[in-house]
N, C-alpha and C positions, 0 to 999 in steps of 0.2 A: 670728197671722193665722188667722183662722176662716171660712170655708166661703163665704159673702156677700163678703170680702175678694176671693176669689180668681175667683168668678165677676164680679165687676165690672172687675175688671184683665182675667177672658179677653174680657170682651163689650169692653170698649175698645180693646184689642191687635185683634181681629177688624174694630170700625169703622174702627178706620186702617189696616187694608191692606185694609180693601176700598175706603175713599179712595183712598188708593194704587194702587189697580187701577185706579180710573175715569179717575186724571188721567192713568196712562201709556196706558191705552187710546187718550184723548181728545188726546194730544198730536200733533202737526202733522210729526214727524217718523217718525210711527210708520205714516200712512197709505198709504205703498205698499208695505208689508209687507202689511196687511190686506189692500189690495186684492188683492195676488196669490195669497195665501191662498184671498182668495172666490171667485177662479176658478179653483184649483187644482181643483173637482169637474168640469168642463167642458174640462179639457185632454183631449187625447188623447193613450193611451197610447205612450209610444213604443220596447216591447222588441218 
């Protein structure tokens, strides 16, 4: 295995979990997690 072998294998391992990331992002049961997430800066604190 030689040098070009091994960067083609890491650049393809990298485009499928960043696939990977986009479809769990984008999936339908993930969205009131985010949502609360995005307002987590606009809670008030409560101690």
């Amino acid at each position: 295995m030689d040098i070009n072998t091994l960067r083609i294998l890491t650049t393809v391992a990298s485009f499928i979990m960043f696939i990977g990331i986009l479809v769990w992002v984008w999936l339908h049961r993930n969205t009131s997690d985010f949502k609360d997430a995005a307002n987590l800066p606009f809670e008030d604190d409560k101690s």
